[in-house]
C-alpha positions as CSV (number, residue, x, y, z in Angstrom):
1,X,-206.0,142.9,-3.1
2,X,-203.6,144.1,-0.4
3,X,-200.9,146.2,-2.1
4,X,-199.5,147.4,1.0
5,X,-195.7,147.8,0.3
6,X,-194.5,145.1,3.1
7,X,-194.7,143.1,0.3
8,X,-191.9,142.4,-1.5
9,X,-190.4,140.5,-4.3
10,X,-188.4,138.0,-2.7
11,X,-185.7,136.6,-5.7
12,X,-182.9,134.1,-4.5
13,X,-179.0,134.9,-5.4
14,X,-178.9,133.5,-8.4
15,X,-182.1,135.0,-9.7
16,X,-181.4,138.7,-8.4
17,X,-177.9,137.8,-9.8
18,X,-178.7,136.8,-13.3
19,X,-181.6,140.1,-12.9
20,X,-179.1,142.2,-12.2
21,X,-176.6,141.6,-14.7
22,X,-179.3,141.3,-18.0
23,X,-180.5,144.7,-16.6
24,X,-177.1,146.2,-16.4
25,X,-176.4,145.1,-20.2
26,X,-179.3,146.9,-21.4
27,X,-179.0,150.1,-19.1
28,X,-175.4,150.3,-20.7
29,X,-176.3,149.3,-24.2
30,X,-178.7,152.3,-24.2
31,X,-175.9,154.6,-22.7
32,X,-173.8,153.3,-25.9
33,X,-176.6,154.2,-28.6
34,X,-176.8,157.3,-26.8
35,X,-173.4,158.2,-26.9
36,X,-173.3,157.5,-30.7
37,X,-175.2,159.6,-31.8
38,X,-174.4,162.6,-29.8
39,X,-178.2,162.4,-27.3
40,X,-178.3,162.3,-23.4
41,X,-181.0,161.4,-21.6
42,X,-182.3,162.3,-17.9
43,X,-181.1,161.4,-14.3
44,X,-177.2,160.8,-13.3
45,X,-176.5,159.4,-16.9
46,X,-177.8,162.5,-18.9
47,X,-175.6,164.5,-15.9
48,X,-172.9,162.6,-16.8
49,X,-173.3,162.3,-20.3
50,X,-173.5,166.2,-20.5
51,X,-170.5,166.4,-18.7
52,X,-168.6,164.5,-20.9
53,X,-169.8,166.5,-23.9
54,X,-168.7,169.5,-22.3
55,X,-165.4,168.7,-20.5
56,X,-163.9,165.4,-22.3
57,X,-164.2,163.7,-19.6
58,X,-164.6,159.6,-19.2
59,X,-168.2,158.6,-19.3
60,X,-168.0,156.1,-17.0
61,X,-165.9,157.3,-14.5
62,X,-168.2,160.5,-14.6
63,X,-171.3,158.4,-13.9
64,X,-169.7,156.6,-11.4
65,X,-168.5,160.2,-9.2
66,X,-171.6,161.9,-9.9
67,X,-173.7,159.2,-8.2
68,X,-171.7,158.8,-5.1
69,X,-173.7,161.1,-2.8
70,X,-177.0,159.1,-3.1
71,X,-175.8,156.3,-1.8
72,X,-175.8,157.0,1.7
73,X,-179.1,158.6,1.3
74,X,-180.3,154.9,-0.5
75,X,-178.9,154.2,2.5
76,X,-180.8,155.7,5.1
77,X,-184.2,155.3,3.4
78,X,-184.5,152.0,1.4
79,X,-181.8,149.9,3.5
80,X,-178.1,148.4,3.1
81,X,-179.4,145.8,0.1
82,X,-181.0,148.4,-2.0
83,X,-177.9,150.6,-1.2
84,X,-175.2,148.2,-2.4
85,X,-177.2,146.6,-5.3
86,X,-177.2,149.9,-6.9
87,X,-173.9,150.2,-6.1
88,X,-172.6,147.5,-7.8
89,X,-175.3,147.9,-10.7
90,X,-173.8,151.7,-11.8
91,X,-170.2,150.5,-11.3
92,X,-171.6,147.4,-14.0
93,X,-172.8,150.1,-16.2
94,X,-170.2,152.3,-15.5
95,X,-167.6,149.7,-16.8
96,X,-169.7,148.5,-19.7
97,X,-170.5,151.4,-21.3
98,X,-166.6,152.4,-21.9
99,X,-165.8,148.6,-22.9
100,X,-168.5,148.8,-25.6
101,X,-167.1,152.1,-27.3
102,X,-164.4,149.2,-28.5
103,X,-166.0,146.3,-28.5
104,X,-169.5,148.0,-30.5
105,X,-168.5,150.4,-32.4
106,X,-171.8,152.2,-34.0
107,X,-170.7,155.2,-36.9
108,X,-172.9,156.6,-38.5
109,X,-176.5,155.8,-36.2
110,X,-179.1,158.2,-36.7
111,X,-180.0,159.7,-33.7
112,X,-183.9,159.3,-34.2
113,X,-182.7,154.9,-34.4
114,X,-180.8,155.5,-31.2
115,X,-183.4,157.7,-29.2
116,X,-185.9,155.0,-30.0
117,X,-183.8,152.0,-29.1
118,X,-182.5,153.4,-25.8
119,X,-186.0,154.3,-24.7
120,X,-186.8,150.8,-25.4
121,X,-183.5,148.9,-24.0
122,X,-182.9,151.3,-20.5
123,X,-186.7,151.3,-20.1
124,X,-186.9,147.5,-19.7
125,X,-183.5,147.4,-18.1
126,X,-184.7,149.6,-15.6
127,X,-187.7,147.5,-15.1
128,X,-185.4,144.8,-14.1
129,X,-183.7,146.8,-11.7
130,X,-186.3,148.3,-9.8
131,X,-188.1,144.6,-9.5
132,X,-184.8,143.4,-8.4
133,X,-184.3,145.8,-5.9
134,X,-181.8,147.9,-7.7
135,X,-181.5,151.1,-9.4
136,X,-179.3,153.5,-11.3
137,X,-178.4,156.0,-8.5
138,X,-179.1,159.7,-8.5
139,X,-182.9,160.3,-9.7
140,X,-184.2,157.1,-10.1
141,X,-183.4,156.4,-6.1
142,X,-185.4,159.7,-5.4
143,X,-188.2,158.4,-7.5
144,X,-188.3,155.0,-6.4
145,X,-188.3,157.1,-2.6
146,X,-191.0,159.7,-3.9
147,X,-193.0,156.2,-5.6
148,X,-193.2,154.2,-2.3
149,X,-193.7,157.5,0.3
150,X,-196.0,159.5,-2.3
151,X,-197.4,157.0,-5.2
152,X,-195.9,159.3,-7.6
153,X,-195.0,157.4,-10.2
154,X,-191.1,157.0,-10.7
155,X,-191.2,157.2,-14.5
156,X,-193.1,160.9,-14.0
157,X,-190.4,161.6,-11.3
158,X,-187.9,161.3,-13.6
159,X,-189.5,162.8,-16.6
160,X,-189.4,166.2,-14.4
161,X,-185.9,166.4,-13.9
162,X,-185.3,165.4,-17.4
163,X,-187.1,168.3,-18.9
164,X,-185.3,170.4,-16.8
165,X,-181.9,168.5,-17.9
166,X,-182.7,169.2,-21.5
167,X,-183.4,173.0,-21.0
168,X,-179.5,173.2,-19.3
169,X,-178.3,170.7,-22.5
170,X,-179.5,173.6,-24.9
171,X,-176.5,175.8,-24.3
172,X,-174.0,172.5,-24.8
173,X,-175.7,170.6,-27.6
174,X,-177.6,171.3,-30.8
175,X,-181.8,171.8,-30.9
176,X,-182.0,168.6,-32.8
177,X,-179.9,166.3,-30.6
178,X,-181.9,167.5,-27.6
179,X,-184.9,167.0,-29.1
180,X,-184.4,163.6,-30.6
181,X,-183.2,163.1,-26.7
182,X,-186.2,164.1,-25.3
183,X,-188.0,161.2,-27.3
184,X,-185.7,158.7,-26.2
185,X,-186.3,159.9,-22.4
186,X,-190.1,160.2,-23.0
187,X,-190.0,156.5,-24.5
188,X,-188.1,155.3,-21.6
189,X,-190.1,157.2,-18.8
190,X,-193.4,155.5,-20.4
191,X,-192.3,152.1,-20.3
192,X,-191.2,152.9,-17.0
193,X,-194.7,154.5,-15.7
194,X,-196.9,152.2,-17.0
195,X,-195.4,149.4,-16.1
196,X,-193.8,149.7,-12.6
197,X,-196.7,149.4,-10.5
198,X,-196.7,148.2,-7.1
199,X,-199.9,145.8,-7.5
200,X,-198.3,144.0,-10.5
201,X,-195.3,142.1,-9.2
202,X,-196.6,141.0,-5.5
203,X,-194.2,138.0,-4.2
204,X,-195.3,136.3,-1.5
């Protein structure tokens, strides 16, 4: 089978839109459990997240700043759609994940419940935006890059950066909060690596 990477999924409006928009829901969902309980995770949302632990600041406006340089650079190497759809998808997160601090409150969440369920949720939301073209800025971009230049596999992309995320969270966060983090990461990168795989979802 030709897995050559001129082929590509090919979704209408409606589908990418209705893609887009489930995958966003989970991504910020996971961000919510994460938030909860006190974890992080990897790429521009454990940046952000550990920002906002350290400094006060707003989550989502956070997430939003800190992914503004990659666009251009989304830009330049995986075109003007990819570019934009990942635009639009952090500013979906971005806004979702400060409405459901209202709307779903969760007191009281272990953290080992919410390490598990975000590596679950964001992993399959993420799944959803990479086959629609999308992405969550910052990392995932570079691993998506690194995936389709290299065949490095995004979720081991990530997982790299995230260890090296976790070592900087020690001196914000307590041992057991990163530690619980670095199971929901690990969860999340594994759904991720096994199944985003170029020869699996050919459209033609």
């Amino acid at each position: 089978m030709n897995t050559d990477l001129q082929f590509t999924p090919r979704h209408s409006l409606l589908e990418d839109a209705q893609g887009l928009t489930a995958a966003a829901i989970q991504a910020a969902l996971g961000i919510h459990l994460l938030r909860a309980a006190g974890l992080i995770t990897g790429g521009t949302a454990g940046v952000a997240l550990l920002l906002s632990y350290a400094t006060g600041w707003n989550f989502g406006l956070t997430f939003f700043a800190v992914n503004l340089p990659f666009y251009a650079f989304a830009w330049m190497r995986r075109g003007a759609v990819f570019a934009l759809k990942s635009f639009v998808t952090v500013t979906a997160v971005s806004l979702l994940a400060s409405a459901l601090v209202t709307w779903l409150p969760l007191p009281g969440i272990h953290p080992a419940v919410a390490a598990i369920l975000f590596g679950v949720v964001a992993g399959v939301g993420l799944l959803g935006l990479f086959r629609h073209a999308s992405s969550l800025g910052g990392v995932s971009i570079v691993a998506l890059i690194l995936q389709d230049r290299l065949g490095l596999r995004a979720g081991w992309v990530q997982l790299g950066f995230d260890l090296t995320l976790f070592l900087i969270a020690l001196t914000v966060l307590p041992l057991d909060r990163v530690l619980w983090s670095a199971l929901g990461a690990a969860i999340l990168n594994f759904i991720v690596a096994m199944n985003h795989r170029r020869d699996w979802y050919i459209v033609t």
